[in-house]
Backbone of each chain as ProteinMPNN parsed JSONL, in Angstrom:
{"seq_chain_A": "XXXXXXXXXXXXXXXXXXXXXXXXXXXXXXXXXXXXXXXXXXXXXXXXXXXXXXXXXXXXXXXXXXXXXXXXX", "coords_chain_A": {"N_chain_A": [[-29.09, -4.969, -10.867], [-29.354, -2.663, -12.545], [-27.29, -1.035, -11.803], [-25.138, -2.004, -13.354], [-24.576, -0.651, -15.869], [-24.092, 2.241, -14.727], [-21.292, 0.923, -13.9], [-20.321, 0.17, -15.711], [-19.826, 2.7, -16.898], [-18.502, 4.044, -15.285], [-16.037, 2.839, -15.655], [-15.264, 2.798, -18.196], [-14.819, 5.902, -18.214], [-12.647, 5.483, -16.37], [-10.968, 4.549, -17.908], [-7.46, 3.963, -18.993], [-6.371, 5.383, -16.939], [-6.012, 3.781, -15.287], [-3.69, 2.15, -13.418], [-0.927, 1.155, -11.07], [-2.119, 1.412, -7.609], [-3.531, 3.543, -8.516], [-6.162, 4.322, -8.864], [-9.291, 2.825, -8.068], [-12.384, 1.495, -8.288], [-14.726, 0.741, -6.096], [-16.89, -2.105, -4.132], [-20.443, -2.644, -4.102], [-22.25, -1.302, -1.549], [-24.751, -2.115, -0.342], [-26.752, 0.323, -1.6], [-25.829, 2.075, -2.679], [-22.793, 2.773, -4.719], [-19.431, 3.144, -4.105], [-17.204, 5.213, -5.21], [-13.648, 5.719, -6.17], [-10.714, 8.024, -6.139], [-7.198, 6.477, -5.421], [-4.903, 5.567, -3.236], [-1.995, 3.214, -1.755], [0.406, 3.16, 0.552], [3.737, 1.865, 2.207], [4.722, 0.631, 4.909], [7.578, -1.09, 6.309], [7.613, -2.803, 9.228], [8.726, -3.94, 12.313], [7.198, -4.401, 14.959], [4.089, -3.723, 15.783], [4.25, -1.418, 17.942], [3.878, 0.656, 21.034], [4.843, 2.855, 21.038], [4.667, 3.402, 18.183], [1.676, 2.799, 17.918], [1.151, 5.248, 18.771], [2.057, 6.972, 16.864], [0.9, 7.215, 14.915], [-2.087, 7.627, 15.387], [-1.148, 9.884, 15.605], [-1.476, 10.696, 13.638], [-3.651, 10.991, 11.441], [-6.776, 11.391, 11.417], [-8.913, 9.776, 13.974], [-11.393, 7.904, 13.692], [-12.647, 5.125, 13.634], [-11.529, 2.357, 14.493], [-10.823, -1.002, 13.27], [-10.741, -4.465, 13.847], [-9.975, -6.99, 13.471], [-10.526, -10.338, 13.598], [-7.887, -13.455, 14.014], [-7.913, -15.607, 10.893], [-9.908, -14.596, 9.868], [-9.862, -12.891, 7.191]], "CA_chain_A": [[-28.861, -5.001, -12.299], [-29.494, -1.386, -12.858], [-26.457, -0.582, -11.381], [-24.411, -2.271, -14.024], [-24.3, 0.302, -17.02], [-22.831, 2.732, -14.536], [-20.025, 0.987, -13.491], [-19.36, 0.547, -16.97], [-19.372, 3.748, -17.759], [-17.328, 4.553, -15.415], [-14.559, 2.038, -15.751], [-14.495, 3.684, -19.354], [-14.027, 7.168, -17.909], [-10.981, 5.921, -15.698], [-9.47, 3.916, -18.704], [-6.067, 4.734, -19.451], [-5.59, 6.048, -15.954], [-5.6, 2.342, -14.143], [-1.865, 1.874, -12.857], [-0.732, 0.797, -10.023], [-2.797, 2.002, -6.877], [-3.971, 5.424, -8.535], [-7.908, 4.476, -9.249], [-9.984, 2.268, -7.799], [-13.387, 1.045, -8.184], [-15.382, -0.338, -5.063], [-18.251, -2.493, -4.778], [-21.301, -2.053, -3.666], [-22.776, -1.256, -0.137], [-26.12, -1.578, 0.212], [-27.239, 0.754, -2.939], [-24.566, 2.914, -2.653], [-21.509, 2.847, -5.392], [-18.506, 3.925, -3.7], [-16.055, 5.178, -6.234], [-12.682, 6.974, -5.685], [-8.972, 7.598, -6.543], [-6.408, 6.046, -3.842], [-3.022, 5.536, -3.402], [-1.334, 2.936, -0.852], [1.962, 3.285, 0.537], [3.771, 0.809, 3.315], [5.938, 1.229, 5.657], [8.004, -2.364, 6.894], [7.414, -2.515, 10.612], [9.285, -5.229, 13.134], [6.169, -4.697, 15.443], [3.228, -2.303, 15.847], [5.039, -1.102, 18.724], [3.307, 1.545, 21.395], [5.27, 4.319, 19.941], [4.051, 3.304, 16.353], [0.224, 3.114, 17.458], [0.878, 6.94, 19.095], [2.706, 7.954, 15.764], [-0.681, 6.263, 13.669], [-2.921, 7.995, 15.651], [-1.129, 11.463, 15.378], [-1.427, 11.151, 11.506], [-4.789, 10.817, 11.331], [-8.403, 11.203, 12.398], [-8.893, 8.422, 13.98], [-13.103, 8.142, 13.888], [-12.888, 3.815, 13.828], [-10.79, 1.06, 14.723], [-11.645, -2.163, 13.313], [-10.172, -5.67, 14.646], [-10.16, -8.391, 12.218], [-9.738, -11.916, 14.214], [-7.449, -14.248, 12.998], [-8.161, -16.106, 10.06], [-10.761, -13.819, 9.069], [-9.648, -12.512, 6.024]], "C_chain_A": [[-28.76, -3.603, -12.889], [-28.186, -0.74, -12.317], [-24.892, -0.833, -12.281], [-24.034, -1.271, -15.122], [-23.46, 1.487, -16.326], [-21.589, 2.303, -14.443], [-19.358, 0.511, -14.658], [-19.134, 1.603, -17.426], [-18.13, 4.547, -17.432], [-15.656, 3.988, -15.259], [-14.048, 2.801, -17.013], [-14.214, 5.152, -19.216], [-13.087, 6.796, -17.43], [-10.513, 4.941, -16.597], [-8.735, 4.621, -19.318], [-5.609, 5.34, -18.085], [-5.475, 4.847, -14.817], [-4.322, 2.149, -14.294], [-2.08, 1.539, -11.322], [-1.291, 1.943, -9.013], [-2.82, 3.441, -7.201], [-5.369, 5.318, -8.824], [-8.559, 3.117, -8.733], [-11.431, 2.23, -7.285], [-13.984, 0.267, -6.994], [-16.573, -1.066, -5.077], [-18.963, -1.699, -4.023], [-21.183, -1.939, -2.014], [-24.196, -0.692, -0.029], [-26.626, -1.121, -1.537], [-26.484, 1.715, -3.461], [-23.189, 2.201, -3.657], [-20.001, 3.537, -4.918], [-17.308, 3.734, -4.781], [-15.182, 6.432, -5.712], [-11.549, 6.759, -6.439], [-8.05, 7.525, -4.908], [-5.127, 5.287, -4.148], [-2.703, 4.706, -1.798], [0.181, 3.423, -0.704], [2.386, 2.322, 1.39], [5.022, 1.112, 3.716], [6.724, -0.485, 6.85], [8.133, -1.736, 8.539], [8.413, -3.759, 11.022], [8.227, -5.585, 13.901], [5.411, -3.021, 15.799], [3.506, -1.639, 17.63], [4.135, 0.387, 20.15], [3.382, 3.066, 20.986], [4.806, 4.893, 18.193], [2.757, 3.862, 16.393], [0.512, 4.715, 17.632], [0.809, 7.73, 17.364], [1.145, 7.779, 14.707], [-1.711, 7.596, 14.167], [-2.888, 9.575, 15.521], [-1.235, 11.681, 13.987], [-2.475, 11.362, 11.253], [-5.97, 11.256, 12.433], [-8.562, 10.356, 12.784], [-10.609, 7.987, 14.223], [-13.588, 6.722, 13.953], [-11.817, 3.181, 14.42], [-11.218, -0.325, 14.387], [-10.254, -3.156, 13.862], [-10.787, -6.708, 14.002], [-9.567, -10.149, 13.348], [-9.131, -12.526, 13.741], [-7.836, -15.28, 12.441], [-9.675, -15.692, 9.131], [-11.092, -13.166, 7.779], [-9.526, -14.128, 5.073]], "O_chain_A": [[-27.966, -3.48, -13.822], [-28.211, 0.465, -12.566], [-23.85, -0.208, -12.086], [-22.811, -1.14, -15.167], [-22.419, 1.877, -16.857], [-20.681, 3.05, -14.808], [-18.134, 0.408, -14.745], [-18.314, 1.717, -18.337], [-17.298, 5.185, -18.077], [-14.593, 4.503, -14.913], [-12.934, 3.315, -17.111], [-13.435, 5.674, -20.013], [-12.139, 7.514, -17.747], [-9.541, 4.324, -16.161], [-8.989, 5.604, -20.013], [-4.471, 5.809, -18.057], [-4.955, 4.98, -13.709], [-3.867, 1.972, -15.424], [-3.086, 1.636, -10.619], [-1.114, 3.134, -9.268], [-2.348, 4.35, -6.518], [-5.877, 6.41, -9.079], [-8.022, 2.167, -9.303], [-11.776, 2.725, -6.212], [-13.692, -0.927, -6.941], [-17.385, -0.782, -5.958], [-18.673, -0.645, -3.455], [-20.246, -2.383, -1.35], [-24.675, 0.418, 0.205], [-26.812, -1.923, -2.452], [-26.538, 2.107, -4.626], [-22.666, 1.156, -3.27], [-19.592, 4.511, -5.551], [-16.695, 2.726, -5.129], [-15.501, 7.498, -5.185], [-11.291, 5.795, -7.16], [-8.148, 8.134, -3.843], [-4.636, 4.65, -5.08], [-3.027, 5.285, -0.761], [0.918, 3.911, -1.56], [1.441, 1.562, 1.603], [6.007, 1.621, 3.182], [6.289, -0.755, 7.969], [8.567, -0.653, 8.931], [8.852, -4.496, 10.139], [7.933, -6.781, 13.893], [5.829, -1.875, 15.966], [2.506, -1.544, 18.341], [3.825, 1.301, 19.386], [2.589, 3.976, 20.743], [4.692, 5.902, 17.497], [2.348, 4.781, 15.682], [0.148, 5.461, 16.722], [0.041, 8.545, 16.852], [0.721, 8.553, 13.849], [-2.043, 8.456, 13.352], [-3.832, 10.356, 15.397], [-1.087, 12.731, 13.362], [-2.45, 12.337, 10.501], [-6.031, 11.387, 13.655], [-8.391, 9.513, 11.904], [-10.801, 7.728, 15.411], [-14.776, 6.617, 14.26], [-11.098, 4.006, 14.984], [-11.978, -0.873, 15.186], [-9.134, -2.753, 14.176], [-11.939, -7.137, 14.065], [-8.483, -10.686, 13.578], [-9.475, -12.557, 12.559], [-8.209, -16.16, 13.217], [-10.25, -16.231, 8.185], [-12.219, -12.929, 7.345], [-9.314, -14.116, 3.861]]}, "seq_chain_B": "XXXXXXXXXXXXXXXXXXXXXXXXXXXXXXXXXXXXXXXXXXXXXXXXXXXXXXXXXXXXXXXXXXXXXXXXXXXXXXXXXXXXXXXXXXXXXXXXXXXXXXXXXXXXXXXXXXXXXXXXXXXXXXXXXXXXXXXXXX", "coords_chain_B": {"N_chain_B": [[-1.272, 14.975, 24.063], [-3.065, 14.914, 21.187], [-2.95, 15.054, 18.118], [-3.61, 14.758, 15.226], [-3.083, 14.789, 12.037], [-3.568, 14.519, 9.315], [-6.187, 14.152, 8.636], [-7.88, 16.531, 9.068], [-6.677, 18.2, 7.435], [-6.879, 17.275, 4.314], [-9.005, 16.664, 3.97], [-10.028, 19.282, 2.961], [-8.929, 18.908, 0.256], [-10.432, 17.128, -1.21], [-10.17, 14.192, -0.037], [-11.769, 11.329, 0.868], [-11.75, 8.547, 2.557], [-8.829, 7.744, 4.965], [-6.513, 5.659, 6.226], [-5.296, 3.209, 7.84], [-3.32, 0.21, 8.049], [-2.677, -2.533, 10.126], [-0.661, -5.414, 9.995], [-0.283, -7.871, 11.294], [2.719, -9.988, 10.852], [3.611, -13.662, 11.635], [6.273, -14.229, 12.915], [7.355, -16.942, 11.994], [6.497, -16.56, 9.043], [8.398, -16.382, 6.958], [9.024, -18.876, 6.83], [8.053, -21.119, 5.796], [8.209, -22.494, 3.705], [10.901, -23.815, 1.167], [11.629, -23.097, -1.105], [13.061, -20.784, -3.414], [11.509, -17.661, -3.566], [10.458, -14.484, -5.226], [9.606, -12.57, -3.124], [10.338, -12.434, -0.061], [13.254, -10.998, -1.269], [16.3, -12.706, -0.562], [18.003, -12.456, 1.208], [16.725, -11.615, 3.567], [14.856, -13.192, 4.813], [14.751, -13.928, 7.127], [13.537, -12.369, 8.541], [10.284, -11.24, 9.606], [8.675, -8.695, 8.514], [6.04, -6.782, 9.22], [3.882, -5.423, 7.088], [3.034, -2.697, 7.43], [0.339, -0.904, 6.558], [-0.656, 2.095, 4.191], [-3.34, 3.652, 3.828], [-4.293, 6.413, 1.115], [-7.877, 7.964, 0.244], [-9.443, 9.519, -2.168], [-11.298, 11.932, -4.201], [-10.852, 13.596, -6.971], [-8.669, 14.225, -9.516], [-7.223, 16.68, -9.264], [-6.067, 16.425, -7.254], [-4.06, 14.952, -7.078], [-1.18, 14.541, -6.943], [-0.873, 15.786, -4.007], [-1.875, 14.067, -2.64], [-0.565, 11.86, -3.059], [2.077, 12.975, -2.199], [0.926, 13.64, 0.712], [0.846, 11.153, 1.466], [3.341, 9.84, 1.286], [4.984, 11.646, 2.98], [3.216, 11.086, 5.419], [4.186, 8.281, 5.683], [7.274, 8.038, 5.67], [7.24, 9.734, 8.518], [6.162, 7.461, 9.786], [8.25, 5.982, 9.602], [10.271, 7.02, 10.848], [9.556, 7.414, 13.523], [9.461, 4.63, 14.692], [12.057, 3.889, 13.984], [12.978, 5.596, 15.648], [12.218, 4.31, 18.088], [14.069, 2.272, 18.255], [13.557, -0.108, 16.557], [15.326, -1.962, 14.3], [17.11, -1.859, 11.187], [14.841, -0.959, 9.146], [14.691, 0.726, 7.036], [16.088, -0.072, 5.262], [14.194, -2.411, 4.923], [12.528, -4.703, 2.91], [10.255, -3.302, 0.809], [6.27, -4.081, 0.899], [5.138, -5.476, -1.426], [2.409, -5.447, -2.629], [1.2, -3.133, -1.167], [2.707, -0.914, -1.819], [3.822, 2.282, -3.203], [3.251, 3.451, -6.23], [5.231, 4.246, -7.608], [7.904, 3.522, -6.772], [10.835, 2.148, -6.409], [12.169, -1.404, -8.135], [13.651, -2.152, -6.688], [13.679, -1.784, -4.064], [11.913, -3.808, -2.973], [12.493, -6.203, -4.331], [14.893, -6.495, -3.899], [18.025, -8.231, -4.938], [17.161, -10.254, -6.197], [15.929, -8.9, -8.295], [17.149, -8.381, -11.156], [17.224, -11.538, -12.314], [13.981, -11.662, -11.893], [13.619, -9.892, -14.16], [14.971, -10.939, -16.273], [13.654, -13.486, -16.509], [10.708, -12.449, -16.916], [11.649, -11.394, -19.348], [12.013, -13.454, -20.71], [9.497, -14.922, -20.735], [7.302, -13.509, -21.784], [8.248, -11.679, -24.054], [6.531, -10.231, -25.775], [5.658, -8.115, -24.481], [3.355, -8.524, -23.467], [2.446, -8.464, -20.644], [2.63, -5.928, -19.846], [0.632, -4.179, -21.368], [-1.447, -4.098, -18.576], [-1.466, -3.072, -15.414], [0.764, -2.653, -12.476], [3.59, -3.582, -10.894], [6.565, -2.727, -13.179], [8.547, -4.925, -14.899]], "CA_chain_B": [[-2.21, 15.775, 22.74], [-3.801, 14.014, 19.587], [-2.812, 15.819, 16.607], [-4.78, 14.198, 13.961], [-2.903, 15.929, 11.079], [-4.026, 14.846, 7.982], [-7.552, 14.036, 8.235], [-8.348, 17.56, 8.373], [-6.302, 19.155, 6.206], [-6.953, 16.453, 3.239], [-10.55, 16.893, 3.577], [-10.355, 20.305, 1.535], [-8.408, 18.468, -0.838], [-11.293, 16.005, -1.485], [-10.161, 13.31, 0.576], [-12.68, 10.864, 1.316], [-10.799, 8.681, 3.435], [-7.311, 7.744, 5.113], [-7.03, 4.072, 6.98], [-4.014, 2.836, 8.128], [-4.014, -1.07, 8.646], [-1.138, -2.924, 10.631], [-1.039, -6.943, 9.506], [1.0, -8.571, 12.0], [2.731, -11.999, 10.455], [4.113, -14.617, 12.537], [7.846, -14.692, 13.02], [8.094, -18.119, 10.835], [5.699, -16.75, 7.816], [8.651, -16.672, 5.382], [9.85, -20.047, 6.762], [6.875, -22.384, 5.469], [8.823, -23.1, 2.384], [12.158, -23.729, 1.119], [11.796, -22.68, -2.356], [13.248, -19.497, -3.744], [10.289, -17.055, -4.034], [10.471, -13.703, -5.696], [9.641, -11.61, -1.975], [10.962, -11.185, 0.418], [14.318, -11.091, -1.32], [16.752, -14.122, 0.25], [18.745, -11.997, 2.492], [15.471, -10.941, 4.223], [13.655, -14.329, 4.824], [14.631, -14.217, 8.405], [13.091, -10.996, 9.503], [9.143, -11.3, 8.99], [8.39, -7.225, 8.27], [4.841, -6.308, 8.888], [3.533, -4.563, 5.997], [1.629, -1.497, 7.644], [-0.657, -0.317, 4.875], [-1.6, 3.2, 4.303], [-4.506, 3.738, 2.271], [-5.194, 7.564, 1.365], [-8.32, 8.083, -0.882], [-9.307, 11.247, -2.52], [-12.301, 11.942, -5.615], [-10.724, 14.465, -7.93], [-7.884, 14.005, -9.733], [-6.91, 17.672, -9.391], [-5.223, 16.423, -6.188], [-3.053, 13.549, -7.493], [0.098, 15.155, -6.255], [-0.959, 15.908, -3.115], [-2.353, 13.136, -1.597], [0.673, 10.935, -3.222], [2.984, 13.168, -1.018], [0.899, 13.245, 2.357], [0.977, 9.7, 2.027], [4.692, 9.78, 1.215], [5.432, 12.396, 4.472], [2.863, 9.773, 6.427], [5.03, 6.902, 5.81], [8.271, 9.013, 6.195], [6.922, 9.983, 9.843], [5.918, 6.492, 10.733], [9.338, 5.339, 9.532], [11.238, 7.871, 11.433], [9.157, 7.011, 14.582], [9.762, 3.81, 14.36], [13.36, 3.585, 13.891], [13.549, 6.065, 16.875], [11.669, 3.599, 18.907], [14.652, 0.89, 18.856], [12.892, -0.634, 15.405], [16.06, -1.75, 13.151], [16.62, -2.132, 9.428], [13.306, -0.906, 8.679], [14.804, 1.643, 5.785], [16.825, -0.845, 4.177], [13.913, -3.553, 4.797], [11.619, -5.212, 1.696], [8.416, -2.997, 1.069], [5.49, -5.449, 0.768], [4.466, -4.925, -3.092], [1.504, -5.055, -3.132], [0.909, -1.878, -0.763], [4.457, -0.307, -2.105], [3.067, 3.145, -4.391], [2.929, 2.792, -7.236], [6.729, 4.136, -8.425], [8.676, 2.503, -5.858], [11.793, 0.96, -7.159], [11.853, -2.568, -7.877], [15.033, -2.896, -6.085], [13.421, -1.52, -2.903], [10.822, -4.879, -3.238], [12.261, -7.817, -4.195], [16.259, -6.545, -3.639], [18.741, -8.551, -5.199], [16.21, -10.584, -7.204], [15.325, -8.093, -10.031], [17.979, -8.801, -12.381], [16.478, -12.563, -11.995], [13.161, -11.559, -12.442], [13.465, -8.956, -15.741], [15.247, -12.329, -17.452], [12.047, -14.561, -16.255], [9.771, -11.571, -17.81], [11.897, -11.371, -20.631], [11.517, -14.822, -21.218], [7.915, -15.63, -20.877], [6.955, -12.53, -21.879], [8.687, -11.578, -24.747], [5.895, -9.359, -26.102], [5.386, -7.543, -22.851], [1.539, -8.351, -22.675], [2.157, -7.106, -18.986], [3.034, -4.134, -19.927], [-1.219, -2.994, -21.02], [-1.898, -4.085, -17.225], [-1.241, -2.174, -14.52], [1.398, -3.395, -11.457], [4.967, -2.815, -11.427], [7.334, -3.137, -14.817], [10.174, -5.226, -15.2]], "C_chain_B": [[-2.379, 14.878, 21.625], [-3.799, 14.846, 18.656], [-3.701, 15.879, 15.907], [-4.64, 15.039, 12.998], [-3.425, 15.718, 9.754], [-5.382, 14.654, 7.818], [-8.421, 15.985, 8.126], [-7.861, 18.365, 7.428], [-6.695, 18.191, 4.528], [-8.368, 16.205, 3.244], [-10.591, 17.958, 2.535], [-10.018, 19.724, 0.465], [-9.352, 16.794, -1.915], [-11.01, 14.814, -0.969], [-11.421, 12.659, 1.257], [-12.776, 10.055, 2.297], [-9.716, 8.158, 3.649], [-7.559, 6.215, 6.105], [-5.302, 4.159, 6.847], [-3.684, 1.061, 8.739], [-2.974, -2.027, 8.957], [-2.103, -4.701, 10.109], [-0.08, -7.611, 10.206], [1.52, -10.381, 11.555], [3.621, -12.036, 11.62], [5.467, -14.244, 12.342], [7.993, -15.871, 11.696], [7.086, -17.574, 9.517], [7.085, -16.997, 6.473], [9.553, -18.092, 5.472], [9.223, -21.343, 6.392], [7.213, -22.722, 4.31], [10.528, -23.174, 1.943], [12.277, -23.414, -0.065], [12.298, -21.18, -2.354], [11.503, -18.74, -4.121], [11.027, -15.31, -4.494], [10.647, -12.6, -4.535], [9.718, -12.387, -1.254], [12.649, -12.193, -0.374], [15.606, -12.255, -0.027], [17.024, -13.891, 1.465], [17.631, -11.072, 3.715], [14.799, -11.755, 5.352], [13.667, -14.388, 6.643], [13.784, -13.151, 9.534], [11.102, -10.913, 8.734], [8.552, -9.662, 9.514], [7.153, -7.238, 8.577], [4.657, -5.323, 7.963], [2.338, -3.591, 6.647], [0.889, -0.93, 6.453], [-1.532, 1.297, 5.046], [-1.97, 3.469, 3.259], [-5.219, 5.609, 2.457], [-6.275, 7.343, -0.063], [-8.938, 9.426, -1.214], [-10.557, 11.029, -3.932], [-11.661, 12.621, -6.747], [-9.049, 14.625, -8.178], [-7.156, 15.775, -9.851], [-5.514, 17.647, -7.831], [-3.984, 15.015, -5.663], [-1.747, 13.553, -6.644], [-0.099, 15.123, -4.829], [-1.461, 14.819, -2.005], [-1.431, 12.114, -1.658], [1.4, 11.691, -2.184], [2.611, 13.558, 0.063], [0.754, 11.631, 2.294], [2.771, 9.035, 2.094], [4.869, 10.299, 2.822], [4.59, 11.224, 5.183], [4.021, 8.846, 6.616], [6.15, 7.511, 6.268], [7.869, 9.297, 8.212], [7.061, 8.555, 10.714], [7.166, 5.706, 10.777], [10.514, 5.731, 10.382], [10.795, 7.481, 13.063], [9.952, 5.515, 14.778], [11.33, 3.109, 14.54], [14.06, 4.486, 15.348], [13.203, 5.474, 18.285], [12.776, 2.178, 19.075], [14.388, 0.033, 17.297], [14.104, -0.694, 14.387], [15.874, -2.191, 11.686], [15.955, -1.902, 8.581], [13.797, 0.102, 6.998], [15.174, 1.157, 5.143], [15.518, -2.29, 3.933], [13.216, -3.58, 3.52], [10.471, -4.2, 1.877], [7.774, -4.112, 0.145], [4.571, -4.371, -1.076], [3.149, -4.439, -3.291], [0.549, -3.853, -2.038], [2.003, -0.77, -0.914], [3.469, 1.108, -2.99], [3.818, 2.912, -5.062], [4.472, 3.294, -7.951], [7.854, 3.966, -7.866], [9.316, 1.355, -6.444], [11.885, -0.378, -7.196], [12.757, -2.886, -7.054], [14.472, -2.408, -4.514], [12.114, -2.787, -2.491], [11.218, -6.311, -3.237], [14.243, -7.712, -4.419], [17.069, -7.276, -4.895], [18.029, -9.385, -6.466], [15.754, -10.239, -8.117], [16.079, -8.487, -11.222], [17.112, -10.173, -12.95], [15.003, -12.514, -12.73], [12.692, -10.704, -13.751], [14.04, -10.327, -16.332], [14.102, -13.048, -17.383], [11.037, -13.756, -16.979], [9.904, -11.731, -19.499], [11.977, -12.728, -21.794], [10.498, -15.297, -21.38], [7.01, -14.521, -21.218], [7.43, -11.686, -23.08], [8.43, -10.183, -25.427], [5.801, -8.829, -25.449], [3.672, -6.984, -22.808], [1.466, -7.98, -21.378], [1.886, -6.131, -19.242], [1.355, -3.235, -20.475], [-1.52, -3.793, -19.579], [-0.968, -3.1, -16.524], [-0.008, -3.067, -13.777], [2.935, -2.751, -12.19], [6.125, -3.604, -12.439], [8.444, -3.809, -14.648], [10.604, -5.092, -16.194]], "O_chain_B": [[-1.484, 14.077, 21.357], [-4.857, 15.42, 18.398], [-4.534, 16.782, 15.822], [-5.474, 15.913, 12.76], [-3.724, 16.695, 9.068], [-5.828, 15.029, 6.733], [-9.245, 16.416, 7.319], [-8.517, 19.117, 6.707], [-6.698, 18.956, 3.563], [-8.829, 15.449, 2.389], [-11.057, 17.743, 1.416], [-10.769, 19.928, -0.489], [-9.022, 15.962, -2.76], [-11.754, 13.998, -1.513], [-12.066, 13.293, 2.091], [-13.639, 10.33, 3.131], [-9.17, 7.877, 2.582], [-8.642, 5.847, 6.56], [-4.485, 4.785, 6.172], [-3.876, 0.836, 9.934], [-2.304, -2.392, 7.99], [-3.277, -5.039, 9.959], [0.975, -7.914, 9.65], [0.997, -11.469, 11.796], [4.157, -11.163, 12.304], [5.655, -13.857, 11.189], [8.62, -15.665, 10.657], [6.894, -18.559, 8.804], [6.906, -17.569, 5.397], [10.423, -18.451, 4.678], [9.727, -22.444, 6.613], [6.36, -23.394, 3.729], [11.304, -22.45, 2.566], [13.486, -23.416, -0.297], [12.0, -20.425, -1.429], [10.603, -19.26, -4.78], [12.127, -15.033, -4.015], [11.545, -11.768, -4.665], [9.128, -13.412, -1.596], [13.033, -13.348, -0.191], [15.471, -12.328, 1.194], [16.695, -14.495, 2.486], [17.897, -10.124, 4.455], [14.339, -11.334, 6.413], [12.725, -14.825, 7.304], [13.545, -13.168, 10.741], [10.83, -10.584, 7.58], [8.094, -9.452, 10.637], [6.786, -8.207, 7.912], [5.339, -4.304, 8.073], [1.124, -3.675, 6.456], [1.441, -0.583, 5.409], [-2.541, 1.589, 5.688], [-1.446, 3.563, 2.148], [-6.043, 6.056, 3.254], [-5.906, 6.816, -1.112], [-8.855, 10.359, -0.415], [-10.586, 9.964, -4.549], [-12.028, 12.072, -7.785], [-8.277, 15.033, -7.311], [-6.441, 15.878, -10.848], [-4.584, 18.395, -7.53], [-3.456, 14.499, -4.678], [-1.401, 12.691, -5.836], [0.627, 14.285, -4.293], [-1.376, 14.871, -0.778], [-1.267, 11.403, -0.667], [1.422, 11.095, -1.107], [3.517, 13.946, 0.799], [0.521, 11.029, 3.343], [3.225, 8.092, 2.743], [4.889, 9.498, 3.757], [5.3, 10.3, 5.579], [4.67, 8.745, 7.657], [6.134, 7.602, 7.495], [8.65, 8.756, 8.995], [7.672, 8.371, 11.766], [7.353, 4.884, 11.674], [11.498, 5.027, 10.609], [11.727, 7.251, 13.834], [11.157, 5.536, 15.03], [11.614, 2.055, 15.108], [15.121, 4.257, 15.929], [13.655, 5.887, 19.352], [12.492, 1.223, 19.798], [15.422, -0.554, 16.977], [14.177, 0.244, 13.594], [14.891, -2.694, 11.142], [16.083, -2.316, 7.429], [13.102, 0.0, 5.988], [14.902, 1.542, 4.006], [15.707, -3.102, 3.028], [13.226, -2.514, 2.905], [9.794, -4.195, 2.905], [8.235, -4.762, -0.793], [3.947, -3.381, -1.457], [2.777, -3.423, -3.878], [-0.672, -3.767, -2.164], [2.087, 0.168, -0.121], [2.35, 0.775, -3.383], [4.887, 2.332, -4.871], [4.83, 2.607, -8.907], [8.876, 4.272, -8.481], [8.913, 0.252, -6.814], [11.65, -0.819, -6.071], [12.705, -4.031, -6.604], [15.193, -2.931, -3.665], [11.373, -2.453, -1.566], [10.746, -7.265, -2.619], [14.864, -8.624, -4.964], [16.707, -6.844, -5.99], [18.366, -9.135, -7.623], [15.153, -10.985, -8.89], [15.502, -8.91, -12.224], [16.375, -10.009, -13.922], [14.758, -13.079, -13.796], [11.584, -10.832, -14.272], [13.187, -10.832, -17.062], [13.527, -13.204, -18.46], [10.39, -14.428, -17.781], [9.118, -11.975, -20.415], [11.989, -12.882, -23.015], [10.405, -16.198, -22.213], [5.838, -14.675, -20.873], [6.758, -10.655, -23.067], [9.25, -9.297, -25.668], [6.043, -8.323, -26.545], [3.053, -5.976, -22.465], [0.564, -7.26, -20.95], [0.919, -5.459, -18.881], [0.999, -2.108, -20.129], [-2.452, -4.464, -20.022], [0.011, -2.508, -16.977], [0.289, -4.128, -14.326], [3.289, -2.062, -13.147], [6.429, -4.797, -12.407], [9.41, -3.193, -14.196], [11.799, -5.32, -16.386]]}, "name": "protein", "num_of_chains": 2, "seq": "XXXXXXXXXXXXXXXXXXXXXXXXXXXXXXXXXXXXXXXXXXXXXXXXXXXXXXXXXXXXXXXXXXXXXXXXXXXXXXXXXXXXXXXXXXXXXXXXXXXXXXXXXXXXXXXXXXXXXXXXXXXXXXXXXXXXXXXXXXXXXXXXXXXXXXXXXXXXXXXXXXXXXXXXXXXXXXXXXXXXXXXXXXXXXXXXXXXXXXXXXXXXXXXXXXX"}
């Protein structure tokens, strides 16, 4: 409950700057507030291809991997 | 060799972090209906795109610019890979909206269909109460 007045306060610091993927609010974890600004982008694939994961992995740090089973989401 | 180019350089830039998340659909996902739908544009329906999703995130809006265009060059890279891997159509294909950034033409989304959908807006919508939400404008 105590955690509520911040995240109003700061929904009213980022109003006026909510648009399409440029601010988003996360929930909780634990006791932790994770708040940030973030930006998707997408890129149409045919299939995640061996050449694709290489190209993925050279973009990035790669420090996880998760694996969602299907119908998990 | 393992590169791993932007996680360190987009740390100085307050990056908190970068994810990249492949969603593989079925072959038949856009064939479970026969109705017109809005995506994937008509001339599409046969090619089921995976929508790779790259998510950069960042704290300080001092680096707005910059993290919009390493996520631009990202995608750019993975698209260029990609297409050099055998992978066709992919530049002309549908991006999946709702991981598209955020000023990504409508005509690169739902193709041929926009005209279509600005009359359906402009019809039920009149006032353009969309227009104080966020998402993209017709």
């Amino acid at each position: 409950m105590r955690l509520i007045p911040l995240v109003l306060e700061i929904l009213l610091r980022i109003k006026g700057e909510i648009s399409c993927a440029r601010v988003y609010v996360f929930g909780l974890l634990n006791d932790f507030l994770f708040v940030h600004r973030g930006t998707f982008n997408s890129v149409p694939l045919r299939e995640l291809s061996p050449a694709v994961l290489d190209a993925i992995v050279n973009e990035t740090t790669v420090s996880s991997i998760f694996t969602l089973a299907p119908g998990s989401l | 060799m393992v590169i791993q180019f932007w996680g360190p350089r987009l740390a100085l830039k307050s990056s908190s972090f970068i994810s990249y998340d492949a969603e593989p659909f079925l072959q038949s996902t856009w064939t479970q209906n026969t109705e017109e739908t809005a995506y994937p544009p008509e001339n599409t329906r046969a090619d089921a795109f995976l929508p790779l999703n790259l998510y950069f995130a960042w704290t300080s809006s001092l680096f707005d610019a910059d993290l919009q265009e390493a996520v631009r060059q990202s995608s750019a890279q993975i698209l260029a890979v990609a297409t050099a891997d055998g992978q066709a159509g992919l530049a002309s294909a549908p991006v999946y909206p709702n991981y598209a950034i955020f000023d990504t033409p409508l005509v690169n989304m739902y193709g041929g269909n926009v005209a279509r959908l600005q009359a359906l807006k402009a019809e039920v919508d009149p006032e353009d109460v969309m227009g104080l939400a966020g998402g993209f404008k017709f």
